[in-house]
FIMAR-253495 format. One line per 2 residues: their letters; for each residue x, y, z of N, C-alpha, C. Coordinates in steps of 0.05 Angstrom, whole numbers. Example, Ala and Ser with C-alpha at 12.3 -4.5 7.8 and 13.67 -1.06 7.14 Angstrom:
as) 264 -114 156 246 -90 156 264 -66 156; 257 -45 142 273 -21 143 258 1 157
This chain:
xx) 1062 755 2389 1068 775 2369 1075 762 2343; 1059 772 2322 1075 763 2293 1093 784 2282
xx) 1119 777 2271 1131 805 2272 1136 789 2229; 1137 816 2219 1148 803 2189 1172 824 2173
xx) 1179 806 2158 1196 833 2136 1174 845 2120; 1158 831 2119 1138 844 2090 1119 857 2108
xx) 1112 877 2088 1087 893 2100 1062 885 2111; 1058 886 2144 1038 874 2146 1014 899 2141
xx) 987 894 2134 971 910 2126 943 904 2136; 942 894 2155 922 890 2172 915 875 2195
xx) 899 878 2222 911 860 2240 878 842 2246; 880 828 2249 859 803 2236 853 793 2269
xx) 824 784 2267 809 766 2292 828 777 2326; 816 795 2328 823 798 2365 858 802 2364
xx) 870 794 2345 897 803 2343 904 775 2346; 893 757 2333 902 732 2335 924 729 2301
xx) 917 744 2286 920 741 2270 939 771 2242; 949 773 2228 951 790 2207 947 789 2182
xx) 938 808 2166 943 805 2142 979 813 2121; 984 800 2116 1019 805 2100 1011 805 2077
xx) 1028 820 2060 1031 827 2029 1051 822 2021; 1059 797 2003 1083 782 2000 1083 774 1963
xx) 1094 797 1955 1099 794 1922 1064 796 1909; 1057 808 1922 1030 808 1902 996 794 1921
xx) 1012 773 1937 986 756 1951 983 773 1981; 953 761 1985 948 766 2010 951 744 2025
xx) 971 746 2051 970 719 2062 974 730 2090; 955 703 2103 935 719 2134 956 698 2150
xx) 971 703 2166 988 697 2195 968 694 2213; 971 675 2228 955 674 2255 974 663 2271
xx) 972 664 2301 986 661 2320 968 645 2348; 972 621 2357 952 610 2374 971 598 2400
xx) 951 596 2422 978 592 2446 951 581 2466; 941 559 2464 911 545 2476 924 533 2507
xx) 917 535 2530 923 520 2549 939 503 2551; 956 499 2575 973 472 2574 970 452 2596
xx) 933 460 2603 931 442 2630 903 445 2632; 890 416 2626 908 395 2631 917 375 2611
xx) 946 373 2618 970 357 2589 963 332 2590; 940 324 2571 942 293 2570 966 272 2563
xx) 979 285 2556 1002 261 2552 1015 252 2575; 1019 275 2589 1028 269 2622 1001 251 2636
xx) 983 254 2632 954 244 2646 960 215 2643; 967 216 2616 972 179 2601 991 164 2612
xx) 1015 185 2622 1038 171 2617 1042 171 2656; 1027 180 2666 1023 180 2697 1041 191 2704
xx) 1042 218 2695 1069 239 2709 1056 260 2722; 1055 262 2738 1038 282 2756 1051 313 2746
xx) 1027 325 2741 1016 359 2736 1003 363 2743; 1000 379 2767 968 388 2775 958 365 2792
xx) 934 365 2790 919 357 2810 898 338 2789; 902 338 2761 881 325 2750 886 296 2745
xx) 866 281 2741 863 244 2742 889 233 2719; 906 214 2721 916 199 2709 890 194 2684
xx) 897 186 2664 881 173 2640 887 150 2627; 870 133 2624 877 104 2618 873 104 2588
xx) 850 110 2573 846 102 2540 856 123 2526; 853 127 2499 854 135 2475 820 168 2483
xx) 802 148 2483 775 162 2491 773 174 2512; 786 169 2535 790 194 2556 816 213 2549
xx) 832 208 2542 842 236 2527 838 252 2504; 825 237 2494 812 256 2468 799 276 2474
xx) 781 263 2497 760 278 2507 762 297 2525; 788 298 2539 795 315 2563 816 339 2548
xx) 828 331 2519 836 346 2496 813 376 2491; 799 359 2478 774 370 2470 760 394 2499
xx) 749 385 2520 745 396 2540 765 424 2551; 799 419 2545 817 437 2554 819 458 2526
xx) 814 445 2506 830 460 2491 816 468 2457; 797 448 2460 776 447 2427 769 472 2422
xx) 754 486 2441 749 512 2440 771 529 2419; 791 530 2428 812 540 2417 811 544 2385
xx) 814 516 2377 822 516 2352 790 519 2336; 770 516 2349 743 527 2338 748 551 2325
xx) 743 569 2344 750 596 2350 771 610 2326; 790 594 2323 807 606 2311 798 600 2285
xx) 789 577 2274 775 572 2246 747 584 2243; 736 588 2262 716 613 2258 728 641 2249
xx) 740 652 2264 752 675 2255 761 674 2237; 778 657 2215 797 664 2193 769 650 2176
xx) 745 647 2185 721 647 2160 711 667 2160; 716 685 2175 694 708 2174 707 735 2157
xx) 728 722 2149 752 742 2132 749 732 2103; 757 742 2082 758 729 2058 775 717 2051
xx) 768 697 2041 798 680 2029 825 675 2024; 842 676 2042 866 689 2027 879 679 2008
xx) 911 691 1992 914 668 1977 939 641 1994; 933 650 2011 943 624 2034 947 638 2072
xx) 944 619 2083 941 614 2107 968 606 2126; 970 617 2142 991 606 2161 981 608 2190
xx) 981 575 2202 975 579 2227 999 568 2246; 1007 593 2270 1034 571 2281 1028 578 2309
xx) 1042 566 2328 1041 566 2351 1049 537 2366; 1043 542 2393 1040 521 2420 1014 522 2413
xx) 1013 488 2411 984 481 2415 977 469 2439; 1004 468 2455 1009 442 2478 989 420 2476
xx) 988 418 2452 978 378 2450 991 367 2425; 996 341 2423 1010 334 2410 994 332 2380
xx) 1012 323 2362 997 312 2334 983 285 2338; 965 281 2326 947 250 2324 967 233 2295
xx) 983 248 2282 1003 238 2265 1029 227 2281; 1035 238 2310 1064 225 2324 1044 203 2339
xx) 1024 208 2352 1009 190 2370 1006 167 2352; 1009 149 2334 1009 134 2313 1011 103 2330
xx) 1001 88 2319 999 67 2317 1029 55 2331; 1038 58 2301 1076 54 2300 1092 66 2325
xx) 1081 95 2331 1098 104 2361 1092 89 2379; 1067 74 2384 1061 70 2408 1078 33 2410
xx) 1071 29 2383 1088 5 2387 1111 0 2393; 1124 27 2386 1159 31 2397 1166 39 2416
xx) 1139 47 2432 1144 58 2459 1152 88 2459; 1149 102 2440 1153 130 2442 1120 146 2454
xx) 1108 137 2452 1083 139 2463 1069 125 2475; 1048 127 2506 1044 95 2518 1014 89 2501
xx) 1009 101 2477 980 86 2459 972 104 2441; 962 98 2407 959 112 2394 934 134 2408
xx) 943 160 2398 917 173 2400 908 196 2379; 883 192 2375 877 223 2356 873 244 2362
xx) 887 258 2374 893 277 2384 865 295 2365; 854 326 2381 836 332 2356 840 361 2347
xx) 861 371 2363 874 396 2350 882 395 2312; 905 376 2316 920 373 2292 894 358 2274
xx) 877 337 2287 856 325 2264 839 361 2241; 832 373 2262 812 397 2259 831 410 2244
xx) 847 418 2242 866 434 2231 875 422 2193; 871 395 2197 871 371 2171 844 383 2161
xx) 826 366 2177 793 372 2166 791 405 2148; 799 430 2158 797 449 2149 816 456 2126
xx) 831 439 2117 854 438 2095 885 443 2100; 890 448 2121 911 451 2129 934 432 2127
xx) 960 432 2124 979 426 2121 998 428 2143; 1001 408 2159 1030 398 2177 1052 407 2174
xx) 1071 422 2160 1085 428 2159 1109 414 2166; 1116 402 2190 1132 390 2192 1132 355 2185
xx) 1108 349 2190 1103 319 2180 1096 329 2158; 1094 338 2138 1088 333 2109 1128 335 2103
xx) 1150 347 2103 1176 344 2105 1188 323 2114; 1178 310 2138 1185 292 2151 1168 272 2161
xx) 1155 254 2142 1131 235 2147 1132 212 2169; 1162 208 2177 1161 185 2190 1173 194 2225
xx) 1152 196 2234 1145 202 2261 1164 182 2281; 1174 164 2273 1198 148 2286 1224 163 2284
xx) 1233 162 2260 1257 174 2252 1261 205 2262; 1232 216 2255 1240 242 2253 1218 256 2289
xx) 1224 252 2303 1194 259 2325 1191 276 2316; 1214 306 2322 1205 329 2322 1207 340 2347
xx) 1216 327 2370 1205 342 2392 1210 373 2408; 1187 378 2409 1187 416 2415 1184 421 2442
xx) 1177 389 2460 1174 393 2492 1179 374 2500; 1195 373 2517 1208 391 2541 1232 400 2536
xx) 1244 427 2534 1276 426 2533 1287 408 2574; 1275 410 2581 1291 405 2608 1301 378 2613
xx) 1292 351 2601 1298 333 2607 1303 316 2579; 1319 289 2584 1330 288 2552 1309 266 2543
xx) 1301 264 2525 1287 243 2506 1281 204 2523; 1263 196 2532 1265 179 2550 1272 176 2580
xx) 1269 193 2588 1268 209 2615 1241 193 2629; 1239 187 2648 1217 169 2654 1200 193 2680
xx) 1211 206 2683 1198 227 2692 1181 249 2677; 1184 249 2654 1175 271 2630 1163 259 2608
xx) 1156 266 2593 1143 257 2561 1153 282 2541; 1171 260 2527 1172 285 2504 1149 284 2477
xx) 1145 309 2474 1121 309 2449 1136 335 2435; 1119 330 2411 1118 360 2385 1090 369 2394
xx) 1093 395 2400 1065 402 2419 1068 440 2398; 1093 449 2382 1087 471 2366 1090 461 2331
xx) 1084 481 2318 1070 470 2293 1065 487 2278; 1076 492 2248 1071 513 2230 1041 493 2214
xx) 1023 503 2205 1005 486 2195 996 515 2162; 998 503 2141 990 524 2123 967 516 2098
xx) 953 531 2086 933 512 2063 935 541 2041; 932 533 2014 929 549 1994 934 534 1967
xx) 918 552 1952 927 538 1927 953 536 1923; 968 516 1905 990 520 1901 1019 519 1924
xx) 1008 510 1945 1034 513 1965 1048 487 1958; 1066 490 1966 1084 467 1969 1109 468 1988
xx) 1124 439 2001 1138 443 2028 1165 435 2012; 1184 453 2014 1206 444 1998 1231 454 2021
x) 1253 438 2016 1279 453 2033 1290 481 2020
């Protein structure tokens, strides 16, 4: 559900999405919630979910990313093209996959992650102009994780993997991320 103060005035792609009228602009809400299985980070990190294969590289999760969940974010950048322009975009949700910005080099060296990866949700979402929202505020993926999963177990839990797996992502002329 997108719920708003401002008048929403239209309901956009299969109801993935709205149009809002906020001081004058048109600005299109979307809402996305793509599979959470199967969770490559658990695949990586050899925590059993399911019934699917442990994963050893960078290239078999990308790929098993892509396979569970690419579709998704296609789909949804199809739809908000087949609308006209707005004067900005908001896309939020569970993407249940992580950013290719926490998967970093630097995490993996600190052991917050067991190996960089490019995740291709958050890449696709870049490629189309979009904006991170929380890493553009908070650039340094050490200091700041973010993490949005798991509430159940605490941070280094060797049974779990914590990731930032939800995500405001926005593009328009003129935006900017301020406190």
């Amino acid at each position: 559900a997108i719920l708003s103060r401002f008048p929403i005035i239209e309901n956009l792609g299969d109801g993935l999405g709205v149009a809002i009228h906020v001081a004058g602009r048109r600005i299109h809400a979307w809402n996305v919630h793509p599979t959470d299985f199967p969770y490559q980070p658990y695949q990586l990190a050899r925590i059993e979910y399911g019934s699917q294969p442990f994963l050893h590289t960078a290239e078999e999760a990308i790929e098993a990313a892509m396979e569970a969940r690419g579709e998704a974010v296609r789909r949804l950048l199809s739809l908000m093209a087949s609308y006209p322009q707005p004067d900005m975009d908001i896309v939020f949700g569970d993407f249940n996959e992580p950013s290719h910005q926490d998967w970093s080099d630097r995490a993996a060296a600190a052991g917050t992650h067991p190996l960089a990866v490019e995740f291709p949700q958050s890449q696709e979402m870049e490629t189309a102009g979009f904006v991170d929202t929380y890493r553009a505020f908070f650039p340094d993926e050490l200091s700041f994780p973010g993490f949005t999963w798991t509430p159940m177990t605490e941070p280094g839990d060797p049974t779990d993997h914590h990731d930032r797996i939800d995500f405001i992502f926005v593009r328009g002329e003129g935006i900017g991320i301020s406190d």
